[in-house]
N, C-alpha and C positions, 0 to 999 in steps of 0.2 A: 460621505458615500462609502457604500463598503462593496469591494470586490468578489465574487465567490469563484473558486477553485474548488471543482469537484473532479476526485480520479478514484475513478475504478480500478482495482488493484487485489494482486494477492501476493501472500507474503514469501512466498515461495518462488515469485520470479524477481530474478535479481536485478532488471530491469525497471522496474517499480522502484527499487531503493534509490537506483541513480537517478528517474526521473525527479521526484520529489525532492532528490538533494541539490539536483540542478535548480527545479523550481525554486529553492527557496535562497540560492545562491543569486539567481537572476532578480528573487523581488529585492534582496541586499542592494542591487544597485539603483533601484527606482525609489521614487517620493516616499518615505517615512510616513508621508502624511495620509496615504492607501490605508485602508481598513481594508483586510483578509477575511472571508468564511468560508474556514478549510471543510468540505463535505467529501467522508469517505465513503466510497461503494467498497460492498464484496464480491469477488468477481473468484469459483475457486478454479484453477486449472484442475485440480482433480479431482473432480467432485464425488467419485465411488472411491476415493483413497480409503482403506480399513482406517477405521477411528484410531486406532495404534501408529499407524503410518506403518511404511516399507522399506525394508532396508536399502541404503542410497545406493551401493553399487549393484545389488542386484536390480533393484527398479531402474535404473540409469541405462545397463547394460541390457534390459530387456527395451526400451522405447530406443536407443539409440543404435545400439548393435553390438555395441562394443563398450567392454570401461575405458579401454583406450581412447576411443570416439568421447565420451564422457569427460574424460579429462579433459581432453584440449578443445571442447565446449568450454569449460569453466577459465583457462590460460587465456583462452581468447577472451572472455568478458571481464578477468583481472587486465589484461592489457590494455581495451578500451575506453579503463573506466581510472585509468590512472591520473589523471587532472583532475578526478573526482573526489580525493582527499577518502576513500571508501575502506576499510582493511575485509576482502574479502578470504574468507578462511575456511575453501572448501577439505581443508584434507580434517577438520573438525568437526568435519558432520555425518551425523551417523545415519539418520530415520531421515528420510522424504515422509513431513507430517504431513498430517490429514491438517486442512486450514479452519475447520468450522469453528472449534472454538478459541481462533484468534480473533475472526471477525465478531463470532457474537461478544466479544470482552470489548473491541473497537467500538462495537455499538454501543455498547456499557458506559465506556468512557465518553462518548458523544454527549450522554447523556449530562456527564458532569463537567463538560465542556475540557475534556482532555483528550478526544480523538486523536490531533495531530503528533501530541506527545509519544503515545499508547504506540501508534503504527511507526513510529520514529524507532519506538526501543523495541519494536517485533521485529524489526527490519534489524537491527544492530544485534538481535540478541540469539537471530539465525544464521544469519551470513557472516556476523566475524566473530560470533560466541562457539555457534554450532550445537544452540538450545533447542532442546528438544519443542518447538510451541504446540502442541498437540496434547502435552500433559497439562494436567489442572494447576499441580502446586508449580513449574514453572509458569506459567502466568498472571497465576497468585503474586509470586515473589516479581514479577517485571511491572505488574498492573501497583502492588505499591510504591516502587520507584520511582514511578510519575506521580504518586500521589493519592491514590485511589487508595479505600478502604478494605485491606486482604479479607477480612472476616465476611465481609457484603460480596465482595467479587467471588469469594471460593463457593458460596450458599446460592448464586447466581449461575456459578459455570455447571457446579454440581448439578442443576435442575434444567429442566427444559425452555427455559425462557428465553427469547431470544432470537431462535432458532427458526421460528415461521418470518420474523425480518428479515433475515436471512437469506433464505428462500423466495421469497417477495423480492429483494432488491436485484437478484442475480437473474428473475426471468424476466424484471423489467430492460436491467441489461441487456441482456439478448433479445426482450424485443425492440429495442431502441437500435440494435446492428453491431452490439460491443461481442466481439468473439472471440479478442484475446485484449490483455492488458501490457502494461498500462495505457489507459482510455481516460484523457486530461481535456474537461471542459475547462475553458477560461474564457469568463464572459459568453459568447454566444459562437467561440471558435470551438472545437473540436480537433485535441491532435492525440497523437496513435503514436506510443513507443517513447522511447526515453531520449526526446529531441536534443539535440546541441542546445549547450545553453544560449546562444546567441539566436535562436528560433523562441524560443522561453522567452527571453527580453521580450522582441519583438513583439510576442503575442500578450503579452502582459499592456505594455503601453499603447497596443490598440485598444486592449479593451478597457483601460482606465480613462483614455481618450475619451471612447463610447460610453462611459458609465453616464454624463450628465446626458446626454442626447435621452439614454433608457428612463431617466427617472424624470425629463420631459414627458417623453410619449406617455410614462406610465400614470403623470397626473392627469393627463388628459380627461375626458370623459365621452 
């Protein structure tokens, strides 16, 4: 029986990375014997961001009020997220990117069954690299890392494909009620935000519980 795990996410809230790292610390403690199918949405917080992205303190300073206010946004989510084994590295980052085509590369890599990989190294290669992902050749260079073919990914990003998926999945999103991320199906639960891992357990072993009951009903006729 296989489990699916679907989160809506963008790579740009730092909140996403600790979910997923929670997730995956919580399935470490359940049955080996679970089958995963990790499905990612793109969900973008800023969807008119210029294709170049903005530069972090002044975009920061104009939503927040203050770079002051900015800073000790980011002190408080280094704090919270210390059991989370995370190195986040905001004084590294320069541009707040535009997320489009990190997601259309996620999609890319779905395709070759390396999603979870792909968002693993977007999330480590923002928040504790301070990579620009908005550019082509860095996620050229992050997209071979996991394994993907740079010459197919760069003739890929370079072009418009991609990009109506895209668009497609994010206003399903929102019409299904998703309005910020992360947004973690597990099984037929629905949770919001980057729960304590002991919420994670939890919801993981109910729904591995429920997975025979589902695939009763579903033989049904």
């Amino acid at each position: 029986m296989t489990l699916t795990i679907e989160i809506t996410s963008d790579f740009i809230c730092p909140w996403c990375w600790v979910a997923e790292t929670r997730l995956q610390r919580a399935l470490a403690q359940l049955d080996p014997a679970v089958d995963v199918q990790w499905v990612w949405h793109p969900f973008e917080l800023n969807p008119d961001m210029p294709a170049a992205g903005l530069d972090r303190r002044t975009y920061r300073t104009q939503k927040f009020g203050s770079w002051a206010y900015s800073l000790q946004l980011d002190a408080q989510t280094v704090q919270a997220t210390q059991q989370d084994g995370l190195a986040f590295r905001y004084d590294l980052m320069t541009p707040t990117p535009n997320t489009l085509q990190a997601h259309r590369l996620t999609g890319f890599a779905a395709q070759q069954g390396h999603a979870t990989t792909m968002a693993e190294r977007l999330f480590r290669a923002y928040f504790a690299e301070g990579a620009n992902i908005a550019e082509v050749e860095v996620l050229v260079q992050l997209a071979g890392e996991v394994g993907l073919d740079q010459s197919t990914v760069r003739r890929f990003l370079q072009s418009d494909a991609g990009i109506p998926a895209v668009r497609e999945q994010e206003q399903q999103a929102i019409a299904q009620g998703v309005h910020g991320v992360p947004s973690i199906r597990i099984g037929t639960q629905v949770l919001s935000g980057a729960q304590p891992l002991a919420v994670f357990v939890t919801a993981l072993q109910t729904a591995i519980q429920d997975l025979p009951l589902q695939a009763s009903m579903g033989g049904q006729s």
